[in-house]
ZASE-91088 format. One record per residue (C-alpha): residue in three letters; x, y, z; residue number from 1. Coordinates in Angstrom, 2 decimals, always signed. Layout:
N
ALA_X_Y_Z_NUM .
...
//
This chain:
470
UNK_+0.00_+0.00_+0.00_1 .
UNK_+1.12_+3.43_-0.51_2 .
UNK_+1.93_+5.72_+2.75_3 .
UNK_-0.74_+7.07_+3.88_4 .
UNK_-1.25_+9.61_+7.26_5 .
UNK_-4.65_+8.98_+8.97_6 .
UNK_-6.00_+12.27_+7.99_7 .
UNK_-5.62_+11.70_+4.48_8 .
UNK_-7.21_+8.46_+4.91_9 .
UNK_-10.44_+10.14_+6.55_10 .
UNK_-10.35_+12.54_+3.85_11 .
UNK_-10.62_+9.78_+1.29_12 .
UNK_-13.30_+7.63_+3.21_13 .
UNK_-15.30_+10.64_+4.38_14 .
UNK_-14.78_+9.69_+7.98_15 .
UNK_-13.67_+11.11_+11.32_16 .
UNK_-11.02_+10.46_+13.25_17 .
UNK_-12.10_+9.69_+16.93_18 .
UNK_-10.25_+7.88_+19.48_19 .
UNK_-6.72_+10.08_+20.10_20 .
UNK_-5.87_+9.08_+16.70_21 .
UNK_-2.88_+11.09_+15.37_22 .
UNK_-3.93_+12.42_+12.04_23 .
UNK_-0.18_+12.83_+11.31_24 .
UNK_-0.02_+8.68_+12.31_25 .
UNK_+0.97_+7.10_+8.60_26 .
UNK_-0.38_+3.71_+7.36_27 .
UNK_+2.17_+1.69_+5.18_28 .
UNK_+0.15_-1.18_+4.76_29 .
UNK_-1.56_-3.95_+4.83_30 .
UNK_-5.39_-3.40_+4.95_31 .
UNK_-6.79_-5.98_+6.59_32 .
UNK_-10.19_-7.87_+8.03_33 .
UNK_-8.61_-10.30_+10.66_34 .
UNK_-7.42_-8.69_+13.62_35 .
UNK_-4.80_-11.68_+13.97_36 .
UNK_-2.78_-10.81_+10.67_37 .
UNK_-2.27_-7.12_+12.42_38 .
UNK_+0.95_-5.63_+12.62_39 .
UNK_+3.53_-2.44_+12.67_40 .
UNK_+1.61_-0.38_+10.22_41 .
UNK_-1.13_-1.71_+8.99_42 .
UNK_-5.16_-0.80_+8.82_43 .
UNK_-7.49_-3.22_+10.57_44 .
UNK_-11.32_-2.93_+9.11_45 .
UNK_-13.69_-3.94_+11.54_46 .
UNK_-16.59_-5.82_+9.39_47 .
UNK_-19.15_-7.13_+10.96_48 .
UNK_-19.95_-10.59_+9.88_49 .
UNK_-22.10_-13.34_+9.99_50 .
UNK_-20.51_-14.87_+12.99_51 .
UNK_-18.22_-12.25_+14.37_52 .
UNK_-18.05_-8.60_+14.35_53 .
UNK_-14.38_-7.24_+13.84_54 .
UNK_-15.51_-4.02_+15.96_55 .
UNK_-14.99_-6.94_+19.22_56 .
UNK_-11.58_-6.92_+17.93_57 .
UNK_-10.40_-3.67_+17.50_58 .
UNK_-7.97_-3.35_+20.78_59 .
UNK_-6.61_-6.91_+19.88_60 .
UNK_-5.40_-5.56_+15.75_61 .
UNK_-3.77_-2.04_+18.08_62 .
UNK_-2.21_-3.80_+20.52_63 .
UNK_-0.39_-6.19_+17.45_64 .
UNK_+0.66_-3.00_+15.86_65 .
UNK_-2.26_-1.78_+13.55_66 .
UNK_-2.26_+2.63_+13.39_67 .
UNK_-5.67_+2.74_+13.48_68 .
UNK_-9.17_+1.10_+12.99_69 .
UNK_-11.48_+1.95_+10.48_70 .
UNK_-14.75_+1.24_+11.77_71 .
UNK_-18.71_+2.72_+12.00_72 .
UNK_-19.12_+3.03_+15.80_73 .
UNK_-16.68_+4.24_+18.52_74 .
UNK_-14.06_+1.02_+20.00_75 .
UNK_-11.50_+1.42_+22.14_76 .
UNK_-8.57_+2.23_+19.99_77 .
UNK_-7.32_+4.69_+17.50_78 .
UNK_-10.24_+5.10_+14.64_79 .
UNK_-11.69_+6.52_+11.60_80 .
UNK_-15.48_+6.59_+12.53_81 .
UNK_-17.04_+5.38_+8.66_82 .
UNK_-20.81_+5.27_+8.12_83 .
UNK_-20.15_+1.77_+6.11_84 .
UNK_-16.93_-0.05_+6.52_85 .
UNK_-17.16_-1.95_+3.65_86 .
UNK_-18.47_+1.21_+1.26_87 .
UNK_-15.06_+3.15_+2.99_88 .
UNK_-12.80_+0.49_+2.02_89 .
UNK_-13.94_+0.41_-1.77_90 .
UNK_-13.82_+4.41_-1.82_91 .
UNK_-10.01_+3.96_+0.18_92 .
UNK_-9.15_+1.53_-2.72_93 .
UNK_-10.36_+3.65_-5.50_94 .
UNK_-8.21_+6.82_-4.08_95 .
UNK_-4.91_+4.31_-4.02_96 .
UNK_-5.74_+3.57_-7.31_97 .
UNK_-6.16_+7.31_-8.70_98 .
UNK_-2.28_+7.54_-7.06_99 .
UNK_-0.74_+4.98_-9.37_100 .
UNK_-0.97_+6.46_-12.71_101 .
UNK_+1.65_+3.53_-13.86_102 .
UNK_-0.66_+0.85_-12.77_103 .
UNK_-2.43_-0.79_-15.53_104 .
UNK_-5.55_-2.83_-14.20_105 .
UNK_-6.51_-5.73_-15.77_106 .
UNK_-10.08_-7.64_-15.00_107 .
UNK_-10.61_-11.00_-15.61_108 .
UNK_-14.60_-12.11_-15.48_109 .
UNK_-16.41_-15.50_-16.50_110 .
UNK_-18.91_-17.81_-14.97_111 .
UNK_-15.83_-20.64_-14.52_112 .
UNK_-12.36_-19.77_-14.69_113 .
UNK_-11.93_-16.87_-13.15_114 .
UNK_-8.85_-17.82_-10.55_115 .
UNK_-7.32_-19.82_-12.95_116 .
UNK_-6.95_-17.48_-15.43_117 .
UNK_-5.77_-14.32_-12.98_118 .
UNK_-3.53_-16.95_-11.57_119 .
UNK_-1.60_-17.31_-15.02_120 .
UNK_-2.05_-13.94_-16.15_121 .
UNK_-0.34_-12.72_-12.87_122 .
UNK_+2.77_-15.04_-13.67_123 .
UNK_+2.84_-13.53_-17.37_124 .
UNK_+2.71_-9.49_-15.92_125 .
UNK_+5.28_-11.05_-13.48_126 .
UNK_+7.78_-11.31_-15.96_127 .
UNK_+7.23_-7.46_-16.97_128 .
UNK_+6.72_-5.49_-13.61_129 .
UNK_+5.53_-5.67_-10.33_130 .
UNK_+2.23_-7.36_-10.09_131 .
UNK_-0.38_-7.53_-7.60_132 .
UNK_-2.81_-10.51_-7.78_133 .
UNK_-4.71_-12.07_-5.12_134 .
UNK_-4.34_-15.68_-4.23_135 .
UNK_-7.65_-17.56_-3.91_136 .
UNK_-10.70_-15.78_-5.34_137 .
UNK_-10.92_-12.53_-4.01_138 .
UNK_-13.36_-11.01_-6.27_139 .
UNK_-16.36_-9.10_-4.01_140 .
UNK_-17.37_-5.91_-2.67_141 .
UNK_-14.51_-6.90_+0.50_142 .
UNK_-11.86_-8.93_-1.48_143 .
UNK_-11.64_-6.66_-4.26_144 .
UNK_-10.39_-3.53_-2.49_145 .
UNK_-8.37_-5.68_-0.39_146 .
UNK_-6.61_-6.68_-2.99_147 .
UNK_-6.40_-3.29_-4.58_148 .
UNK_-5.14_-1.33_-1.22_149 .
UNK_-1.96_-3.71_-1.72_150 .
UNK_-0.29_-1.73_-4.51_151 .
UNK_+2.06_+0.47_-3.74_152 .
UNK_+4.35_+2.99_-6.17_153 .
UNK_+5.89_+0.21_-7.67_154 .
UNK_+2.87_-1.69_-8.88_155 .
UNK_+2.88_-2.02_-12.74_156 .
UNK_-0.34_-4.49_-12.89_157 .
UNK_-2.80_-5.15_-11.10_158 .
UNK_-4.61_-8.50_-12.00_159 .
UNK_-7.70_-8.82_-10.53_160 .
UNK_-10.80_-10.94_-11.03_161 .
UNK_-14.71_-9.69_-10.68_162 .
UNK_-17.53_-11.17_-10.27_163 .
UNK_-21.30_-11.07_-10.27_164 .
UNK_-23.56_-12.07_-7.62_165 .
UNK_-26.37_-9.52_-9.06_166 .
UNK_-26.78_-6.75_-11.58_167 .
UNK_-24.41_-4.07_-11.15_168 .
UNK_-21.92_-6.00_-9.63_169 .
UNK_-18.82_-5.96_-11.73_170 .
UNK_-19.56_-2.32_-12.60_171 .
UNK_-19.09_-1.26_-8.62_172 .
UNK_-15.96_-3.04_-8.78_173 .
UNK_-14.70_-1.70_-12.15_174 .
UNK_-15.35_+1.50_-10.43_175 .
UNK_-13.17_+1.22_-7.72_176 .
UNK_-10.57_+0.06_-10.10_177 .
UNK_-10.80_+0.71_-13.94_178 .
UNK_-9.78_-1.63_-15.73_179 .
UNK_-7.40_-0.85_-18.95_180 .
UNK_-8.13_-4.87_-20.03_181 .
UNK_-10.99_-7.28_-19.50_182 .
UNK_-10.83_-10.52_-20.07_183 .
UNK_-14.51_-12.10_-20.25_184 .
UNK_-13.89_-16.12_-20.43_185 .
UNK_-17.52_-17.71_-21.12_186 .
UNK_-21.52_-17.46_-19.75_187 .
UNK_-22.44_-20.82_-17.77_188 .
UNK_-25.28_-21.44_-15.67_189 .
UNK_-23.69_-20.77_-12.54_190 .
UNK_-26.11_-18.43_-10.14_191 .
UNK_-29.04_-19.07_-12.60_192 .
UNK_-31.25_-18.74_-10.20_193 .
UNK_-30.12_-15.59_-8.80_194 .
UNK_-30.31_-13.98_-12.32_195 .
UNK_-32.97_-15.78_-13.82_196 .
UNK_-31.28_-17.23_-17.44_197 .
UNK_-28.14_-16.68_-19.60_198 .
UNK_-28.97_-13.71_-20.87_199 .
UNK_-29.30_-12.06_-17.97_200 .
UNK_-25.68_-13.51_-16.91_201 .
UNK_-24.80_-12.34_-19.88_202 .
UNK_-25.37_-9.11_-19.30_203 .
UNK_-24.20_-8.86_-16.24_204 .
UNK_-20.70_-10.39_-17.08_205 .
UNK_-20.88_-7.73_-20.11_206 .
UNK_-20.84_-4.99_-17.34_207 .
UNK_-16.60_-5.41_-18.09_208 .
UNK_-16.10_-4.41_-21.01_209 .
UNK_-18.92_-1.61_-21.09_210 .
UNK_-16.04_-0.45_-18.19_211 .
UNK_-12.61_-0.16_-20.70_212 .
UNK_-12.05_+3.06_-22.02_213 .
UNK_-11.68_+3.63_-25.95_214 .
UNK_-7.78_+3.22_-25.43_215 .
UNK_-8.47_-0.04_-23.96_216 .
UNK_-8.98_-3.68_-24.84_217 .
UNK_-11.79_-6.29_-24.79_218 .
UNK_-10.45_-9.51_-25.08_219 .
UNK_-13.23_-11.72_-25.57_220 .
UNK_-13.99_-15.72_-25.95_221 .
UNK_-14.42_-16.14_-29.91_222 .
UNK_-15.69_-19.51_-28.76_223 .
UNK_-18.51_-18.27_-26.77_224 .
UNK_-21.58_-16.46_-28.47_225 .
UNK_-23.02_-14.83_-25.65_226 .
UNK_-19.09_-13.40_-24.95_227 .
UNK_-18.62_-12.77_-28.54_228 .
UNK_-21.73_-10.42_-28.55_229 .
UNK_-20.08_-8.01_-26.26_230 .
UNK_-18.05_-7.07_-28.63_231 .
UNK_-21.05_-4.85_-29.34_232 .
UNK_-20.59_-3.37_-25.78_233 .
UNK_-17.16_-1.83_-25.48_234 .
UNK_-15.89_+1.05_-27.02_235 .
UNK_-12.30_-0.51_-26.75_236 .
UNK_-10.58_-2.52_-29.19_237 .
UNK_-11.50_-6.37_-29.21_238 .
UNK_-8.85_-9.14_-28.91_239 .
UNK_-10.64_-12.54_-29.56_240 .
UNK_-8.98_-16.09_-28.22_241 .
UNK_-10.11_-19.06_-28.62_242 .
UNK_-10.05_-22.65_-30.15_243 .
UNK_-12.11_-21.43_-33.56_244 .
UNK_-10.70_-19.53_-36.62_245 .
UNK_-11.99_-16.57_-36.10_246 .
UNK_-9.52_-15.93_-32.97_247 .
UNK_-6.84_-13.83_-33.33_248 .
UNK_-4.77_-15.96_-30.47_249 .
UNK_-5.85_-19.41_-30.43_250 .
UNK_-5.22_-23.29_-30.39_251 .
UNK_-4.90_-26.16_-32.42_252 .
UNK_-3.26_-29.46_-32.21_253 .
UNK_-4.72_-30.15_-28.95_254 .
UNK_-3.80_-33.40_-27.01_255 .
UNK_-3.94_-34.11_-23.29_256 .
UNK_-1.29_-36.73_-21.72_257 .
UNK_-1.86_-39.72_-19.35_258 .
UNK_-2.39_-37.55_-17.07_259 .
UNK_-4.89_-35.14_-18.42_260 .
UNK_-2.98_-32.45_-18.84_261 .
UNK_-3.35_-29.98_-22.17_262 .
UNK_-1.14_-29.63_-24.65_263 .
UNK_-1.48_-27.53_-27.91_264 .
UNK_-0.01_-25.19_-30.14_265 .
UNK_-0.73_-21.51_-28.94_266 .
UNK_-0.93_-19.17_-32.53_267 .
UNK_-1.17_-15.52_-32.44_268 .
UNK_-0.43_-13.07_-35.00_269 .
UNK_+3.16_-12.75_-34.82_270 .
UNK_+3.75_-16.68_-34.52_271 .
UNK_+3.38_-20.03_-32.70_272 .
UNK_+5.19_-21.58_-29.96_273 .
UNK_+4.02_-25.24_-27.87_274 .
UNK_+2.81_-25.31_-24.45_275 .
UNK_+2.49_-28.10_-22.37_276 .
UNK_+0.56_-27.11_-19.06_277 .
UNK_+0.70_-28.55_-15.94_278 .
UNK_-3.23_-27.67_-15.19_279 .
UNK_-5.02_-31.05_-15.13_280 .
UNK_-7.99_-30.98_-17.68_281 .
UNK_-8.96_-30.07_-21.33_282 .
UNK_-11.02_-26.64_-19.71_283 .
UNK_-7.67_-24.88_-18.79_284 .
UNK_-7.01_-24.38_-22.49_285 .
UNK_-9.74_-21.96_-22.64_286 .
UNK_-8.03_-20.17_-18.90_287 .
UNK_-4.54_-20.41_-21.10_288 .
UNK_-5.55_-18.97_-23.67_289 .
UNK_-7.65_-15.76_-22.09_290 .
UNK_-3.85_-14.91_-20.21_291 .
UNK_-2.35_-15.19_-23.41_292 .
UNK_-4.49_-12.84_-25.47_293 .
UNK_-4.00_-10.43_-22.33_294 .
UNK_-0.60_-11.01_-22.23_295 .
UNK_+0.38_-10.95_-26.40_296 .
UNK_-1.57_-7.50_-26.14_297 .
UNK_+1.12_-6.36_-23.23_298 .
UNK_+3.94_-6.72_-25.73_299 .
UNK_+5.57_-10.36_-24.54_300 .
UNK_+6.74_-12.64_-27.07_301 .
UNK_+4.31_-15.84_-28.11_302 .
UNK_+7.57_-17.49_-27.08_303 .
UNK_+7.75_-16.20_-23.58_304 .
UNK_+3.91_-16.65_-22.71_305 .
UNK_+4.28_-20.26_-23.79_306 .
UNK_+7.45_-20.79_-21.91_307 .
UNK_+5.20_-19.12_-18.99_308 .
UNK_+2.02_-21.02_-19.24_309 .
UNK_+4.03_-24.54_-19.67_310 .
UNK_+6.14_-23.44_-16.58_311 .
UNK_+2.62_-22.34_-14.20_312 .
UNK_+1.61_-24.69_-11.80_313 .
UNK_-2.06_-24.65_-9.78_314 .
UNK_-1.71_-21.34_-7.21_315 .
UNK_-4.90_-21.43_-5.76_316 .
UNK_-6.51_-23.90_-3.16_317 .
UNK_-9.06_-26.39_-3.99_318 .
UNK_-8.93_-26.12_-8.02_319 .
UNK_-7.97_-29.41_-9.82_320 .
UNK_-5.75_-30.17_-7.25_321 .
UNK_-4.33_-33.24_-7.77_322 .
UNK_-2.51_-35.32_-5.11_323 .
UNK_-1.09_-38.63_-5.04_324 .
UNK_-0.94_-40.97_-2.05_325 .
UNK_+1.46_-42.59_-0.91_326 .
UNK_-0.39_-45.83_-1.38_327 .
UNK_-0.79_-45.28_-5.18_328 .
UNK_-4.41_-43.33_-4.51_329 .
UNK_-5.03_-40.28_-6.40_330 .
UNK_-6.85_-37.76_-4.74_331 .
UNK_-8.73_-34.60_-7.17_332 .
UNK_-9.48_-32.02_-4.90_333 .
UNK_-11.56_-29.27_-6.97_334 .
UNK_-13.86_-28.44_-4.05_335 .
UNK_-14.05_-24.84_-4.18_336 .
UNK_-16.82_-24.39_-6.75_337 .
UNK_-19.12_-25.76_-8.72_338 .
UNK_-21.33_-25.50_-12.20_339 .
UNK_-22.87_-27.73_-14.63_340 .
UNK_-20.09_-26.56_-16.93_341 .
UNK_-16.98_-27.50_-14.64_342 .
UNK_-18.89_-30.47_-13.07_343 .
UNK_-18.80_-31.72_-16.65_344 .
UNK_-15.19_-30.66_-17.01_345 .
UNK_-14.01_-32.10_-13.41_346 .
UNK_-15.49_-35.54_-14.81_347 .
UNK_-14.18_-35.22_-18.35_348 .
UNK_-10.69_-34.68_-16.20_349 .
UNK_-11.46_-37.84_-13.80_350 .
UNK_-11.57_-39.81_-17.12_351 .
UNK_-8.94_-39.28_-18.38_352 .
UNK_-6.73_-39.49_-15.21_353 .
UNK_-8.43_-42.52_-14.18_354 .
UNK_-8.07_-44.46_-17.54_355 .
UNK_-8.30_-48.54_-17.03_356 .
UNK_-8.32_-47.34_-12.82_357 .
UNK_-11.22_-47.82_-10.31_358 .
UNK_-13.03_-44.01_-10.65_359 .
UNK_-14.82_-42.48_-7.16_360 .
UNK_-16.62_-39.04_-7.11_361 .
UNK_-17.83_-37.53_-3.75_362 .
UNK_-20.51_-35.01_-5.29_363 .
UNK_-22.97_-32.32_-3.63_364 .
UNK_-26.15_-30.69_-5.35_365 .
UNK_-25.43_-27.46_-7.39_366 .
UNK_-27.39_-24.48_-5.83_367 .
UNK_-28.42_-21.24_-7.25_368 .
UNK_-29.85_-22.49_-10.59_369 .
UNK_-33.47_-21.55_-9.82_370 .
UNK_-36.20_-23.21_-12.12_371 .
UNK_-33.46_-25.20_-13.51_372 .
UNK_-31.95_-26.73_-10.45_373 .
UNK_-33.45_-30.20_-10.58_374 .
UNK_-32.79_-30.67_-14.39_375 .
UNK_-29.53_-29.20_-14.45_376 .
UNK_-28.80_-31.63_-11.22_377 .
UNK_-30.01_-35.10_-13.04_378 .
UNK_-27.50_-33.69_-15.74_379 .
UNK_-24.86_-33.54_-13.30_380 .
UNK_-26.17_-37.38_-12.26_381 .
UNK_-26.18_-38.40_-16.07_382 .
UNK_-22.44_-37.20_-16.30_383 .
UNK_-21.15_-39.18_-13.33_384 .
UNK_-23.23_-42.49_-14.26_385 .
UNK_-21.35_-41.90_-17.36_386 .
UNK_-18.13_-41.83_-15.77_387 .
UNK_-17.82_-45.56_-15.21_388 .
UNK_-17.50_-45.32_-11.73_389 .
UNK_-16.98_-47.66_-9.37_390 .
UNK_-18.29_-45.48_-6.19_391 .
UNK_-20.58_-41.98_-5.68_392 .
UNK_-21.62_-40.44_-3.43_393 .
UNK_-23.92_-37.67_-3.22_394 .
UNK_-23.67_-35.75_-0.16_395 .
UNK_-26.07_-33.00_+1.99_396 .
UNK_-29.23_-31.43_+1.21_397 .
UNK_-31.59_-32.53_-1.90_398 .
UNK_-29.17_-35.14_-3.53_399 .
UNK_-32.42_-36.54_-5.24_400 .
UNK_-32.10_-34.81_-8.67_401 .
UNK_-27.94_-35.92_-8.45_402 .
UNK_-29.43_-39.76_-7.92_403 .
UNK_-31.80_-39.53_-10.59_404 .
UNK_-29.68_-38.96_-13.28_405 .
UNK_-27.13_-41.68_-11.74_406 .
UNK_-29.54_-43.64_-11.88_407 .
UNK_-27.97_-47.24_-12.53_408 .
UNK_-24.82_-45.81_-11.36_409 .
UNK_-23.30_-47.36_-8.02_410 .
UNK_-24.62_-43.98_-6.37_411 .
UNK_-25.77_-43.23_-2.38_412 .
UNK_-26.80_-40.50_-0.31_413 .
UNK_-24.84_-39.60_+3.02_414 .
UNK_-25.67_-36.61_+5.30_415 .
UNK_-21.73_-35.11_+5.13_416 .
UNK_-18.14_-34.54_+4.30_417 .
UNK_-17.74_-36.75_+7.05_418 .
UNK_-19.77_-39.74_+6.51_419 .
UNK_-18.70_-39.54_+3.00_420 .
UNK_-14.89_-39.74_+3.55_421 .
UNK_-15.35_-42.38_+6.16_422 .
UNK_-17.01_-44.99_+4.02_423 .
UNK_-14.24_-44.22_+0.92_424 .
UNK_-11.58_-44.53_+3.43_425 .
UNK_-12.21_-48.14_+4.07_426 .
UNK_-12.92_-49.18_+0.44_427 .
UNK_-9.78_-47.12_-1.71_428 .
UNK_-7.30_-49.30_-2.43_429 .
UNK_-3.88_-48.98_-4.73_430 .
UNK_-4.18_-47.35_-7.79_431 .
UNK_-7.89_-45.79_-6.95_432 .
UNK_-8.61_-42.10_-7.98_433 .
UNK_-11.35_-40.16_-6.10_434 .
UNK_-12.93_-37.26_-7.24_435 .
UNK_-14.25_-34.14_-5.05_436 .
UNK_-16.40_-31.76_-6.83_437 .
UNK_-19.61_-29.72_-5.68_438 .
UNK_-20.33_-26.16_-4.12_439 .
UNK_-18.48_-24.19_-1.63_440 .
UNK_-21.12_-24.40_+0.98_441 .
UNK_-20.64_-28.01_+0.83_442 .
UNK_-17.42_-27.84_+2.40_443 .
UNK_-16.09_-30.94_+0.16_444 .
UNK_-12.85_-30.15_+0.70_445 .
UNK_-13.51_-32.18_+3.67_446 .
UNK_-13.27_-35.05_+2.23_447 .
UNK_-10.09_-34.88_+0.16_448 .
UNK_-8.45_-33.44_+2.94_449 .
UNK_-9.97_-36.18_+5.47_450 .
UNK_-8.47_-39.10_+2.99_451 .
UNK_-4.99_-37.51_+2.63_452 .
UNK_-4.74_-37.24_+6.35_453 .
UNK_-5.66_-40.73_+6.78_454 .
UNK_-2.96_-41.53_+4.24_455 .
UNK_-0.60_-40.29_+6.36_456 .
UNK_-1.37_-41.37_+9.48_457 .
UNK_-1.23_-44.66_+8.19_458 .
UNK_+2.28_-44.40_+6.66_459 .
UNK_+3.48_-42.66_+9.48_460 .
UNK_+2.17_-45.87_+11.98_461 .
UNK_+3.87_-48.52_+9.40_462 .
UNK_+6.91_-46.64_+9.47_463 .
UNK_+6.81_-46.44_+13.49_464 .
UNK_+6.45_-49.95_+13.79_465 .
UNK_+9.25_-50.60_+11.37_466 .
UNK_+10.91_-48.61_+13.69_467 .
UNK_+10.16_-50.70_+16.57_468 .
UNK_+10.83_-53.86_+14.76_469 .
UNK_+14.45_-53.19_+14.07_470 .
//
């Protein structure tokens, strides 16, 4: 974060200092939301949450070294007295970001694919200047300016990822941070329900690239027609990518290896080079290809980005994660999110990975899909009974859509994470793969994690009482 003195930081969230806070007092940085990370310098915001309310916490982030608090009713410790926290932090963010004239800001939107492709984009603007990208997805009205408030002079790029969880959306965020590039990656069905169909989504992803000035660029999925049509939308210049002819940076000669990781030959105008990625399934092309076209319009060679890409490996938590026991199980943790459009991915993955090996998949019902959600749920049912797998199991509230479509599959219904991973546990053996997939308030991750711990534990007793024996 740039330096900032407390006074100029009321100034920029309209607040009032309160508290004996010195208004001469500077903040270097970071902003933060958990009073725990708080130290020499930094900014604690006190949001109030669901289960706790950082204004309880306030003392705590001073007495770990925090300058002040910015908060919207009088605690016991130096303060800027907001009347939203959350509104000051995006205006705070937005002032930063008026400071750093040599900052380029880059948005990256889609309904799957979003962390992915910031995560290799960063690595590209990496190789130019100091970037700023967040790890994980923090892409809402808290994350965003989070993220933002950590650039500082030196910042050349700031890669950041928006998204929509209603209309308007993505255009508050843009504000606070206007975006030079956008990168819009596809329209799924994810939150369908919350917007009511594609078009709709649609539009609301679209709120990007109606963001980029006319100096700017719009680079779009030539792939996707409801992304293509916002080409209509921008008054920058477009930069399609894709796997059709009518992208400018593209891919052909497309094979995935025993592992089910992508390989093709990346074209763009000014030549070709081969990348071989390390991101497990056929859907990270499409991810690869969006930091590419962002990246060939930033000046680097095709030969650099390729080099790049081939040389990123998975940054965030939770995504395709793939890890291998040390009993010969694989374990796919890709619990963070879900869709129709990366279940069907995550399974097209399993497939390949698990060729002529026993296939699990610990599932949960999609949510958010509104009139849809039972159809779109069978679907996700139809895709795992076509999986040839050997175990599923579909966990938490309304799995009955999920074990319609399986039906025929070898498919059951358990209450949790925890029930789930204890009945794989005791029938995974050597050479196994297991699958996690399904939305973030399933808390999935559970399970992987649950199965990789038991790994351990069990190589860590047989190696104790080899221990013993000698």
């Amino acid at each position: 974060m740039i330096p900032l003195p407390l006074a100029r930081i009321a100034e920029m969230t309209s607040g009032a200092l309160t508290g004996m806070a010195d208004p001469r007092a500077v903040v270097r940085g970071p902003v933060l939301i958990d009073s725990r990370a708080a130290g020499p310098g930094s900014l604690f915001a006190a949001i109030k949450g669901e289960r706790a309310d950082g204004h309880d916490f306030a003392a705590q982030a001073c007495e770990a070294g925090a300058v002040a608090v910015l908060a919207s009713r009088p605690v016991d410790a130096p303060s800027v007295i907001v009347a939203d926290v959350v509104a000051a932090l995006a205006r705070l963010a937005a002032g930063v970001v008026a400071e750093l004239p040599r900052a380029t800001v880059i948005g990256i939107t889609g309904s799957a694919g979003k962390t992915t492709t910031k995560d290799l984009l960063g690595g590209l603007t990496a190789l130019i200047g100091p970037t700023v990208a967040p790890i994980g997805s923090y892409n809402n009205e808290i994350g965003h300016p989070l993220t933002v408030l950590r650039a500082d002079e030196d910042t050349r790029f700031l890669v950041l990822e928006l998204s929509a969880r209603e209309m308007g959306h993505i255009a508050y965020l843009a504000g606070i941070a206007p975006p030079k590039i956008g990168v819009v990656l596809n329209v799924g069905s994810a939150h369908l329900g919350v917007f009511g169909g594609r078009e709709q989504i649609a539009r609301a992803k679209g709120e990007l690239v109606e963001a980029l000035p006319a100096g700017g660029v719009a680079v779009l999925n030539a792939d996707d027609p409801n992304v293509a049509a916002m080409a209509g939308r921008t008054q920058a210049r477009v930069r399609w990518f894709g796997r059709s002819a009518e992208a400018e940076v593209r891919a052909v000669d497309e094979a995935l290896d025993e592992r089910g990781r992508a390989g093709f030959t990346l074209l763009t105008p000014s030549g070709s080079a081969d990348v071989r990625l390390r991101l497990y399934g056929a859907h990270a092309v499409e991810n690869a290809l969006g930091a590419a076209a962002a990246a060939y319009e930033l000046g680097l060679p095709v030969a650099t980005i390729a080099e790049q890409l081939s040389r990123a490996e998975p940054r965030s938590r939770w995504r395709m994660e793939v890890t291998e026991r040390p009993d010969g199980v694989t374990v796919i943790n890709d619990a963070y999110n879900a869709n129709p459009e990366s279940m069907r991915a995550a399974f097209g993955a399993l497939g390949r990975l698990g060729e002529n090996r026993r296939r699990f998949a610990v599932v949960a019902s999609l949510r958010e899909l509104g009139d849809d959600a039972d159809a779109l749920n069978e679907e996700v049912g139809r895709i795992a009974a076509e999986a040839g797998l050997t175990g599923l199991w579909v966990v938490g509230e309304h799995p009955w859509p999920v074990l319609a479509g399986a039906k025929g599959a070898p498919a059951v219904h358990v209450p949790g994470p925890a029930e789930a991973a204890a009945e794989l546990a005791g029938l995974l053996r050597p050479g196994d793969v297991v699958l996690v997939k399904g939305p973030r308030a399933a808390g999935l991750e559970r399970v992987a994690e649950t199965l990789l711990r038991a790994s351990e534990a069990s190589q860590g007793a047989q190696e104790g009482a080899g221990g013993e024996a000698r």
